[in-house]
N, C-alpha and C positions, 0 to 999 in steps of 0.2 A: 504494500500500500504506500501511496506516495505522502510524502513529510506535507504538502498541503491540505490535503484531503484528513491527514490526521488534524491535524490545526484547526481545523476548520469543523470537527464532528467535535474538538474539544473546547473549542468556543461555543458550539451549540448546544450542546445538552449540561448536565450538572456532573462536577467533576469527578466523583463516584464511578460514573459509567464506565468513561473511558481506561480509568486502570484496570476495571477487571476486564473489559474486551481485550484491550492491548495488550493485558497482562497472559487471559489467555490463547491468544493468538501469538505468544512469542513475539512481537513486535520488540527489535532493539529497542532497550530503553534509556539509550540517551538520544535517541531519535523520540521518544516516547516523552523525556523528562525533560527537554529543549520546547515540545513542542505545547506542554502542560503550562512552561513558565512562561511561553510569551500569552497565552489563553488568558492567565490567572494573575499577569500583571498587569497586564487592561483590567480586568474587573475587580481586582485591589487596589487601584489610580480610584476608578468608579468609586468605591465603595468609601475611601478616602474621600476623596470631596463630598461625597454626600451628606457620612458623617459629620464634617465639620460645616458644611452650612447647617446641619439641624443641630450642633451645639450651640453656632452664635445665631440661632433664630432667623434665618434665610432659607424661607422654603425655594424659593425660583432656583436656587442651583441644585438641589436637591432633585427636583422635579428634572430637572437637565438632565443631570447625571442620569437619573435613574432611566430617562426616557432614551436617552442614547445608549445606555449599556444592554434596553430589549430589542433595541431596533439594529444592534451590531448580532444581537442571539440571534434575532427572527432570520436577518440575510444570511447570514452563516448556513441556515437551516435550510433555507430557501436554494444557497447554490450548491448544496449538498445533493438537495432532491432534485436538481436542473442535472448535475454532472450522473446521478445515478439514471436519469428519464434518459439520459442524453448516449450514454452506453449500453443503453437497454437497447436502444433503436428508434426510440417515441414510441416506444409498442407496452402501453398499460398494462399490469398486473390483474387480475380478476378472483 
């Protein structure tokens, strides 16, 4: 599996997931643990400012954050299910 495509299923679902698929699929795991930290430092940045605007009472960046960090999950999710429709053929599952 290529080092995007993992990036990108670990940016999209919740972190959990992915060690135990990777873990049992043998996926190198510094191809594994390269591709976890770039996932999990966008949404530790995220989670960071969010936090401190609802310390000092600022909901607008909060709301930012928050609303940027589903809309990076959703796409993620989205070119996930494009590159799988996309190597299927466009030929739907049933």
């Amino acid at each position: 599996m290529k080092f995007w495509a993992v990036l990108l299923f670990c940016i999209a679902v919740p972190s959990e997931i992915p060690g135990y698929l990777f873990g049992s699929m043998h996926y190198p795991f510094r191809k594994f643990l390269a591709a976890m930290a770039i996932a999990e430092a966008g949404y530790a940045f995220g989670i960071v400012v969010a936090g401190e605007s609802l310390a000092i009472d600022r909901p607008l960046p909060f709301l930012i954050a928050v609303g940027i960090l589903a809309v990076v999950a959703v796409l993620a999710g989205l070119v996930l299910r494009a590159v799988r429709k996309h190597k299927s053929g466009g030929l739907q599952r049933r």
